[in-house]
C-alpha positions as CSV (number, residue, x, y, z in Angstrom):
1,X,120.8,61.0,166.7
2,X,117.9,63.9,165.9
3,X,118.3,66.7,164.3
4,X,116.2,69.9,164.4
5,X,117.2,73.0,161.8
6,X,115.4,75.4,162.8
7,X,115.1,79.4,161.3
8,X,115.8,78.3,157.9
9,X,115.4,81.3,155.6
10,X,114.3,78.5,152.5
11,X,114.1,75.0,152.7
12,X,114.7,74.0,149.3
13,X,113.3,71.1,146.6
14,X,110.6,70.1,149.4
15,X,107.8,67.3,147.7
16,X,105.0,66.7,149.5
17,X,104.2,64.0,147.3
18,X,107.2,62.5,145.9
19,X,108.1,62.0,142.6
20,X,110.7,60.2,140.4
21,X,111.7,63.0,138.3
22,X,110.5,66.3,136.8
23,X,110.3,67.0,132.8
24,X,110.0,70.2,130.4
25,X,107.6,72.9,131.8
26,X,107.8,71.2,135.3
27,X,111.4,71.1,136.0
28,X,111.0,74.7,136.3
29,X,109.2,74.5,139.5
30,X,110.8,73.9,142.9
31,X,108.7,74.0,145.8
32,X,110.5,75.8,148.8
33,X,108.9,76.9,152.2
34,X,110.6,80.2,154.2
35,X,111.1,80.4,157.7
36,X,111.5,76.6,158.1
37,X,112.5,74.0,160.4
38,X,113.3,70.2,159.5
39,X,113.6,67.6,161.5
40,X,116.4,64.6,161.1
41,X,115.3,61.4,162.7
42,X,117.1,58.0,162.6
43,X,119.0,59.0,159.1
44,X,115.7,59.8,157.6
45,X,114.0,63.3,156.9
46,X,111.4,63.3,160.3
47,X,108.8,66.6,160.0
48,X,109.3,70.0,158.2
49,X,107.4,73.0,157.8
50,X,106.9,76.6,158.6
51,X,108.7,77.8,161.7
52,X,105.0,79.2,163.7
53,X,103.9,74.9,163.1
54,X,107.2,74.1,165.0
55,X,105.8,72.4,168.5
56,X,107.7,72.4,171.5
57,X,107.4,68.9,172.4
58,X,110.2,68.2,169.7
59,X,112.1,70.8,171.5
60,X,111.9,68.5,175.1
61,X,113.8,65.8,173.6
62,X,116.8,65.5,175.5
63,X,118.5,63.8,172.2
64,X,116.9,66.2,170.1
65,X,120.5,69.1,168.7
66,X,119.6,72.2,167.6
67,X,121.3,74.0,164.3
68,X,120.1,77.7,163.8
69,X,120.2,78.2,160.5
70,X,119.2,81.9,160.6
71,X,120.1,83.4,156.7
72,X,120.7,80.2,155.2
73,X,119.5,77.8,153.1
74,X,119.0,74.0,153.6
75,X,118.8,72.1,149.9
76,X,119.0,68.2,149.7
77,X,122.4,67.2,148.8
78,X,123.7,66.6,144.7
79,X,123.5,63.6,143.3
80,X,126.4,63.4,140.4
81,X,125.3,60.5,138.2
82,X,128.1,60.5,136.2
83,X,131.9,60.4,137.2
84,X,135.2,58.6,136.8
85,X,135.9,59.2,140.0
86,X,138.6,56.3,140.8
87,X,141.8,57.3,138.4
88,X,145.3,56.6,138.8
89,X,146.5,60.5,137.8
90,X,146.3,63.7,136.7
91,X,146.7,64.3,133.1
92,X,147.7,68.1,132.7
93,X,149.9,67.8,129.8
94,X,147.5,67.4,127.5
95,X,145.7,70.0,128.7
96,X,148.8,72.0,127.4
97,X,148.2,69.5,124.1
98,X,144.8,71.2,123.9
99,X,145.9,74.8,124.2
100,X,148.2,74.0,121.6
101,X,145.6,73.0,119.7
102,X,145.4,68.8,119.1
103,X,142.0,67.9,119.6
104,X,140.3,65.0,121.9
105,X,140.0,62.7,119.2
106,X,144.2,63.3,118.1
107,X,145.1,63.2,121.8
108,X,143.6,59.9,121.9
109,X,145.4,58.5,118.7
110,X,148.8,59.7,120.2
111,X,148.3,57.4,123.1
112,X,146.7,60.3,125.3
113,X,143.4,60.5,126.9
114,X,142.0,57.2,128.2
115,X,144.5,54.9,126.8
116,X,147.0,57.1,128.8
117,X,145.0,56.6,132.4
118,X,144.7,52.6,131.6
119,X,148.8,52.3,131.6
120,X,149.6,54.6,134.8
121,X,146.2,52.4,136.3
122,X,147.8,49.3,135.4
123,X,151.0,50.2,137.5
124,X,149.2,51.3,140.7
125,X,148.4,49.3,143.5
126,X,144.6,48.7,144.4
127,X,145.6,50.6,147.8
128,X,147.4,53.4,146.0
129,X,144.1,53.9,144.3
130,X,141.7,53.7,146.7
131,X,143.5,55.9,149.1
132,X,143.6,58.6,146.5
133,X,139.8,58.1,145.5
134,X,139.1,58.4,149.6
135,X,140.7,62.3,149.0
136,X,137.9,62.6,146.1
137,X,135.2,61.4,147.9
138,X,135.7,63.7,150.5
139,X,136.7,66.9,148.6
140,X,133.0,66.6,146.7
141,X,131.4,65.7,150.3
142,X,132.4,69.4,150.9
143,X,130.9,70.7,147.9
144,X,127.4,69.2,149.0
145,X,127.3,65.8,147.1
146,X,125.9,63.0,148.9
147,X,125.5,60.3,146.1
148,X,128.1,59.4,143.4
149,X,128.1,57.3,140.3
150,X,131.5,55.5,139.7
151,X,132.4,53.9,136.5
152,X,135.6,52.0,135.7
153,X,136.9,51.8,132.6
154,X,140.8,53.0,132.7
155,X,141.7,49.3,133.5
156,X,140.6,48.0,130.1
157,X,142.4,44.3,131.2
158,X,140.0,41.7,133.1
159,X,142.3,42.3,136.1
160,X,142.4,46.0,136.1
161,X,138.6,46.6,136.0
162,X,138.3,44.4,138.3
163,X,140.7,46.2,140.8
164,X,138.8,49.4,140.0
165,X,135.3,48.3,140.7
166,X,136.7,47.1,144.0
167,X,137.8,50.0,144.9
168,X,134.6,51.4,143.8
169,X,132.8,48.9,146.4
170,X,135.5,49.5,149.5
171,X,134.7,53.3,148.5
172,X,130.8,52.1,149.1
173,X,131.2,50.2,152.6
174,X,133.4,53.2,154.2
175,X,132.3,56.2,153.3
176,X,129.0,58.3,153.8
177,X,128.3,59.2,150.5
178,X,125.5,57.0,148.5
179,X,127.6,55.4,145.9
180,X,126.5,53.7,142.7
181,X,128.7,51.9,140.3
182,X,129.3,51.2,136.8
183,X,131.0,48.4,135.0
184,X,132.1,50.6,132.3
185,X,135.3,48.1,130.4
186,X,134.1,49.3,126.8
187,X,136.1,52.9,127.6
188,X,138.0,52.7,125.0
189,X,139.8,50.3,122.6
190,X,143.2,49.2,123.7
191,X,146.1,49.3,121.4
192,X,146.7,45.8,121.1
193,X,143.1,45.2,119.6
194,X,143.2,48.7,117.1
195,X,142.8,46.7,113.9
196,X,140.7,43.9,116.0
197,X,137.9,45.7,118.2
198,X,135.3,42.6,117.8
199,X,138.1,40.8,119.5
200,X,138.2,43.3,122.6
201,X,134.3,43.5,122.8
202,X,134.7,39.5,123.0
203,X,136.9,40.1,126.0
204,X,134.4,42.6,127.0
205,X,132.0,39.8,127.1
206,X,132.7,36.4,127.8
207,X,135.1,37.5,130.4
208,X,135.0,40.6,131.9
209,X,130.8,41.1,132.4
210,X,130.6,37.4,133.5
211,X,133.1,37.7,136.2
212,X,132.2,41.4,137.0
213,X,128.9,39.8,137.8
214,X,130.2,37.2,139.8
215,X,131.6,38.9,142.0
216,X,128.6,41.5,142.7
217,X,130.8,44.5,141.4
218,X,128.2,46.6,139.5
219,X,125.0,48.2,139.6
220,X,125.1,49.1,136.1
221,X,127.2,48.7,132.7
222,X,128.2,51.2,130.6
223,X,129.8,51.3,126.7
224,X,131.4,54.7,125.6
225,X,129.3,54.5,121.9
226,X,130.8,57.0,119.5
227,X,133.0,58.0,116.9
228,X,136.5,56.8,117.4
229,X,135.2,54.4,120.4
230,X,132.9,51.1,120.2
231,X,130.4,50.8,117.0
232,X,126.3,51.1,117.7
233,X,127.1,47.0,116.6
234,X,129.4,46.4,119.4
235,X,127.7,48.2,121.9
236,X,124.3,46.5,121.4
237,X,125.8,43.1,121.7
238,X,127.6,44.7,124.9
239,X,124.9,46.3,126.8
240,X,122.8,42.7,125.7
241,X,125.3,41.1,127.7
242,X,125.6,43.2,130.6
243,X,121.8,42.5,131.0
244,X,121.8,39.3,130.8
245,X,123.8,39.1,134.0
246,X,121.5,41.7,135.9
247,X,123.3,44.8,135.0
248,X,121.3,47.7,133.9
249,X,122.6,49.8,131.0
250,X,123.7,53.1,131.3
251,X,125.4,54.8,127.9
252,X,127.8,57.9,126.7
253,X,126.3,59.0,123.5
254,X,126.6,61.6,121.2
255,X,129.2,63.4,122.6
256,X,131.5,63.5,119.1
257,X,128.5,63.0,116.8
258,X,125.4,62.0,115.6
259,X,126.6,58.1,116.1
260,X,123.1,56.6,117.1
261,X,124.3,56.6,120.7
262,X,120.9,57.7,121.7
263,X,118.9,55.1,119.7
264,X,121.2,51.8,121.3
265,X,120.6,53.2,124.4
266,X,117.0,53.8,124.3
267,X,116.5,50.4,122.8
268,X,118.1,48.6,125.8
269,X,116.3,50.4,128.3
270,X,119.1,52.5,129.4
271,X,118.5,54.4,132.7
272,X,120.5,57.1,131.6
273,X,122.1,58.3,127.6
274,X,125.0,61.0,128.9
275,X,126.5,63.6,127.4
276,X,124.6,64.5,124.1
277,X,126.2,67.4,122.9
278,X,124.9,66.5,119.5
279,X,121.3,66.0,119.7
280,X,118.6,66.6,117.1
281,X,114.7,66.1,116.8
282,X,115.1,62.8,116.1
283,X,116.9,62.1,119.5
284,X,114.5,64.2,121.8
285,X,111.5,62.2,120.4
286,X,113.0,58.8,120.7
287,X,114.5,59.5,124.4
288,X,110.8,61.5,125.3
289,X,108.5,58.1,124.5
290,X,111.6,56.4,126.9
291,X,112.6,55.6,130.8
292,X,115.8,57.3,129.8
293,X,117.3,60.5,131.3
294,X,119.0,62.9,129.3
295,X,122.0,63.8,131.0
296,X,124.2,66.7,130.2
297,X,128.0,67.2,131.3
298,X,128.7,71.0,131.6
299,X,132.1,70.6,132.7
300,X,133.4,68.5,130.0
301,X,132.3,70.6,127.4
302,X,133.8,73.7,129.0
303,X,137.1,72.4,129.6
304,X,137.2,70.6,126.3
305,X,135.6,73.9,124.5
306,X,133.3,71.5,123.0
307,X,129.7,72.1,121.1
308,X,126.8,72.2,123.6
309,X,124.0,70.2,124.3
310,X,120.6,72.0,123.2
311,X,119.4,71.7,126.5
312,X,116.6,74.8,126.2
313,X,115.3,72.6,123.5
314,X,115.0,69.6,124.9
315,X,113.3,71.0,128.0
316,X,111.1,73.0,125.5
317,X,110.8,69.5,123.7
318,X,109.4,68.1,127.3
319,X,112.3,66.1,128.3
320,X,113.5,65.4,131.7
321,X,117.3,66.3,131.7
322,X,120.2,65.7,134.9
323,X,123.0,67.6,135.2
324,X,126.4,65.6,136.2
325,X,130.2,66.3,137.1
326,X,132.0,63.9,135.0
327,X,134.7,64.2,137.5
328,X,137.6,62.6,135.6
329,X,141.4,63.7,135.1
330,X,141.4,64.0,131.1
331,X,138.2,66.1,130.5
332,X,136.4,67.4,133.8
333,X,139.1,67.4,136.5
334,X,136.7,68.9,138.9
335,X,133.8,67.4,141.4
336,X,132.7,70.1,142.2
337,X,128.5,70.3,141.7
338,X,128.2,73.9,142.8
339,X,130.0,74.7,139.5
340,X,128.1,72.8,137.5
341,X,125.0,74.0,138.7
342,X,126.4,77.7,137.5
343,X,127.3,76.5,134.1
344,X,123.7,75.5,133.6
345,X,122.7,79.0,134.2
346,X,125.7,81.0,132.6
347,X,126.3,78.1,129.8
348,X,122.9,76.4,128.7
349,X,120.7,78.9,129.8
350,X,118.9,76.8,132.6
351,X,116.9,79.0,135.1
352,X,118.1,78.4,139.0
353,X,115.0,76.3,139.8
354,X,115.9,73.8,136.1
355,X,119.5,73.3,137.4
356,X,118.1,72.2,141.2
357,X,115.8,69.7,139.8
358,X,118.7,68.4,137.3
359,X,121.2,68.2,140.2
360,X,118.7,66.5,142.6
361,X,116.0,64.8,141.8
362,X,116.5,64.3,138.4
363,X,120.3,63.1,139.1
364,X,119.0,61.1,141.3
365,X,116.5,59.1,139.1
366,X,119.7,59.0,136.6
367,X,121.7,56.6,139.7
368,X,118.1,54.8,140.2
369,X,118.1,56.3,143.7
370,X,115.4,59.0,143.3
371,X,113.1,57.0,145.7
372,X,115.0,57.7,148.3
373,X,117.6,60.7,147.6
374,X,117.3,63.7,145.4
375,X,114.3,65.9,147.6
376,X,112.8,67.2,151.1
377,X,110.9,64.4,151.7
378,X,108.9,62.5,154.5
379,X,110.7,59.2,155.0
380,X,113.8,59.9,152.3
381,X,118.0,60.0,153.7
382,X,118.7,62.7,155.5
383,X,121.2,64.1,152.7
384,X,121.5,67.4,153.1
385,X,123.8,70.7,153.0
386,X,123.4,74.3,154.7
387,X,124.2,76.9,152.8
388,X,126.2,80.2,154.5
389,X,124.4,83.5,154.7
390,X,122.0,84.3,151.3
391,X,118.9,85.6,150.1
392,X,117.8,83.0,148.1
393,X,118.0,80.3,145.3
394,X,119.2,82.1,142.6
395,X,122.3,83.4,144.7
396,X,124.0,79.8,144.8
397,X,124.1,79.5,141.2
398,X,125.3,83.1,140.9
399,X,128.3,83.0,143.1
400,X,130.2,80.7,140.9
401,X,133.4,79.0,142.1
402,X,132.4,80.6,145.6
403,X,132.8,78.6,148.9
404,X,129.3,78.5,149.8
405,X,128.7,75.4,151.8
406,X,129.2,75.5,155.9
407,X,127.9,72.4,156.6
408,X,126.9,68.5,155.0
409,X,124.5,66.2,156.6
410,X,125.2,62.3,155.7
411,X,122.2,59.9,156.4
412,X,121.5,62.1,159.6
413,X,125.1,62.7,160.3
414,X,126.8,65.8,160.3
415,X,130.1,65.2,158.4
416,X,133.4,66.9,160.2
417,X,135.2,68.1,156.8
């Protein structure tokens, strides 16, 4: 199938010549071009450019569909590197908890929070839970995601993580959306190993990474490294493990303190250090002389009312960072990237053209998929959305929790949502 947009007011995040990701002073620049076509060929991006270099030989191709996209914008879809995506259900009584005032960390000790998700995922079927999963993936398709990170992590038994990441993988082979996932078993620390986590992370890793790796269920491993969770100790000999069977880390640090998160990541190469709403100097050197991305979760912090991440200094500081959903039902019950892309502008101060780069390309570079996802670009997926009528960039952002999406094109294919 071929695709031609044509009359695009602004094509957006166009590269020329690609990159893998954009840092400090840089992320502030997004190349658009007005008045634009683009041209979808074979699930890749064909030929763009102004409108008057359009030549009517691509219009004589009998396989060739026009879209007039007169007043609207086409961006390259969002690429949320970070969410629990596959959960067993919702968890809205301790949002009530919260508004009564117990915090994340008492939540937790009353058998709340993550230990709460592993029990209901325990009892749920591995149909039960992909079926509801299959809802998710297509309620952020609508939002204009195209590529989505999965971790497990509410099984927290060998048999239960294992259920998750194949989910995660029939999620992969039958939907449209680019998926990435995350072996992710050092979520939390179950109640039966409380006064024994060494014993758990054992589990962790003679049993659960080994056969995780087996069976080809993960791009990446994860450890949740902070104060009330998994030691900087326990996580080193974790993500040691992980990459001894092929699995890249990825880490969440520093989102209840300064718990050296940052510096175990870093060390281990992680692709990614998430969260990072307690970040100092220290921190922004160590992750700016890395192949790290700094990635930031907007909407946990604002339903959680948490501390935010600094992140005008750290792009001051010349640091890359990615913006990311952290779609999960305890603190960020919510997909949606068009959100998140307005909470980097109202929240964190991010101008329009910072929180494009940090949903796209530098989201994208987070999943290890920038080469191919995350830009207009000659020979990358055709992952894009068309925006309804608007003037221009800063408008999306603007019109927070605003239905602004008419349609989603999936590797060349327009999606019927």
């Amino acid at each position: 199938m071929k695709l031609l947009l044509e009359n695009i007011r602004e094509l957006v995040q166009v590269e020329d010549q690609p990159v893998a990701l954009k840092s400090g002073k840089e992320m502030a620049n997004v190349k658009t071009i007005k008045n634009a076509f683009l041209i979808i060929s074979d699930e890749l991006i064909y030929k763009y450019g102004p409108m008057e270099s359009l030549k009517d030989t691509y219009r004589d191709d009998d396989l060739l569909v026009e879209i007039d996209c007169s007043n609207r914008l086409v961006y390259p879809c969002y690429c949320d590197s970070h969410t629990h995506l596959v959960f067993p259900g919702s968890r809205e009584k301790e949002f009530v908890d919260r508004i009564k005032g117990l915090s994340y960390e008492e939540i937790a000790q009353r058998g709340g929070g993550i230990l709460n998700s592993a029990k209901m995922l325990q009892e749920k079927s591995e149909d039960e839970l992909y079926n509801e999963a299959l809802e998710r993936i297509f309620e952020i398709i609508k939002t204009g995601t195209g590529a989505v990170e999965i971790k497990s992590g509410y099984g927290l038994t060998l048999e239960s993580e294992l259920k998750m990441l194949r989910v995660i993988k029939r999620l992969k082979e039958n939907t449209p959306v680019c998926i990435r996932s995350t072996f992710l078993g050092a979520h939390a620390i179950p109640d039966e190993y409380r006064h024994n986590a060494s014993k758990y992370v054992d589990l962790v890793i003679n049993e659960m990474i080994p056969q995780v790796a087996a069976d080809e269920l993960a791009d990446y491993i994860d450890v949740f490294c902070d104060k009330g969770f998994f030691s900087v100790e326990d996580t080193a000999r974790i993500l040691m493990a992980g990459i001894k069977h092929g699995m890249r880390p990825k880490i969440h640090a520093n989102e209840l303190g300064f718990t050296g998160g940052v510096q175990v990541g870093v060390k281990y190469n992680a692709l990614s250090v998430d969260h990072l709403e307690h970040i100092g100097k220290e921190e922004m050197e160590i992750l700016k002389n890395s192949e790290a991305m700094p990635t930031v979760l907007p909407g946990a912090a604002f339903f959680l009312n948490m501390k935010l991440s600094p992140v005008r200094e750290m792009i001051e500081a010349g640091l890359p960072v990615a913006l990311a959903s952290d779609y999960n039902p305890g603190s960020s019950p919510s997909g949606d990237m068009n959100f998140i892309s307005s909470l980097g502008c109202i929240k964190y101060n991010m101008l329009p053209e910072e929180v494009i780069n940090s949903t796209t390309l530098n989201s994208a570079y987070a999943m290890g998929i920038s080469d191919r996802l995350g830009s207009i670009a000659r020979g990358k997926i055709a992952n894009v959305f068309i925006t309804s009528d608007m003037p221009g960039i800063e408008y999306l952002p603007y019109r927070f929790a605003s239905d602004l999406i008419e349609t989603v094109i999936l590797n060349g294919e327009i999606q019927n949502l």
